[in-house]
N, C-alpha and C positions, 0 to 999 in steps of 0.2 A: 505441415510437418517441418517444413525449412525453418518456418519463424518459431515453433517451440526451439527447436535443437539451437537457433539464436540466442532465443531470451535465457534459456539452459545454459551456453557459454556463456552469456555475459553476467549472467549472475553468478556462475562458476569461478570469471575471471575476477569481479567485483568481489568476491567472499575470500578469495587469496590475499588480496590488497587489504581489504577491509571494507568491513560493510558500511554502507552509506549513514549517515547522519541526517537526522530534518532537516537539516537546512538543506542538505546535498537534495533531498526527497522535493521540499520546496523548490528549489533550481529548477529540477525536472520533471515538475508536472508544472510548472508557471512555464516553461518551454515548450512543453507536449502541449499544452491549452492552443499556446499563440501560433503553432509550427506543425501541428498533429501529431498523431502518438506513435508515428513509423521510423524515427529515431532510438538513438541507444536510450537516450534522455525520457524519449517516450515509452520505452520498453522496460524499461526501469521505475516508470511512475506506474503504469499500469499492475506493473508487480506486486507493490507496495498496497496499492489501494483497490486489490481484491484479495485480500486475505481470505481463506477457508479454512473452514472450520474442523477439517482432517487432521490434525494431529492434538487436536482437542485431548489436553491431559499431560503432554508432553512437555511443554511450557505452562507452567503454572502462574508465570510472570507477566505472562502474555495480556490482554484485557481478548473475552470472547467477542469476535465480529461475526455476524450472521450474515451476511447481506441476502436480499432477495433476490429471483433469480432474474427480473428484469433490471436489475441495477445495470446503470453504464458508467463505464469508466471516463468518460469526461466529469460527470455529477460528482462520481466519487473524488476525485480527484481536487475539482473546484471544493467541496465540501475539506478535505485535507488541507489544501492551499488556505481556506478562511482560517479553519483551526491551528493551522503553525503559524499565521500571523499573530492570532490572537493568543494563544498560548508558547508566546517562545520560550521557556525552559523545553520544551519539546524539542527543539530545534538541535537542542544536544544532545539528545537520546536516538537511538536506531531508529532508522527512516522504519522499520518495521515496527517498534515500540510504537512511536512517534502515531503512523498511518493506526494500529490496531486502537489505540488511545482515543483517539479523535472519531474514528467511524464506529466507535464501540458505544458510544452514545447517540449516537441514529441508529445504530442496528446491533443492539444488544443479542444476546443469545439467550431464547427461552423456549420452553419445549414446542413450543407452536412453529415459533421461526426455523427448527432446525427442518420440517415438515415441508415448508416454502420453497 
């Protein structure tokens, strides 16, 4: 419970400031890789790259990510880190855009996956 209500203010306090950018998303999961994911750094990548698929509708702008329910967030993360190398216009777009972009094409949303 402690570390929701954590990752809850630090993304509370990150959304007053302003929300991260890929590159800021790259920082912190290239940090959380080499350091593990019990930093702010780490609690901030892990955010990013498990999107749910809950407010499905809401953001139209969004790309749908499904992910399975064995996914871990190291993989996800390493998968994100490839994709904002290789794609850096991403790097300027919301660490949320950014992450949902990138894992939206390993784990697209289709009526099977939402089942998963």
């Amino acid at each position: 419970m402690k570390k929701i209500f954590f990752v809850y203010l630090l993304l509370a306090s990150q959304a007053a400031l302003s929300a991260p950018n890929g590159a800021q998303l790259l920082f912190a999961c290239e940090d959380a890789l080499q350091n593990g994911f019990h930093s702010e750094r780490g609690m901030l990548c892990i955010w990013y790259v498990t999107p749910c698929d809950c407010n499905f509708g809401n953001r139209k702008d969004l790309p749908r990510v499904c992910l399975p329910k064995q996914a871990q967030h190291e993989d996800l993360a390493e998968l994100v880190i490839i994709g904002l190398r290789e794609q850096i216009t991403l790097q300027i777009e919301t660490a949320e855009m950014a992450a949902n972009t990138i894992l939206a094409e390993t784990y697209p949303c289709t009526d099977q996956s939402r089942n998963n």
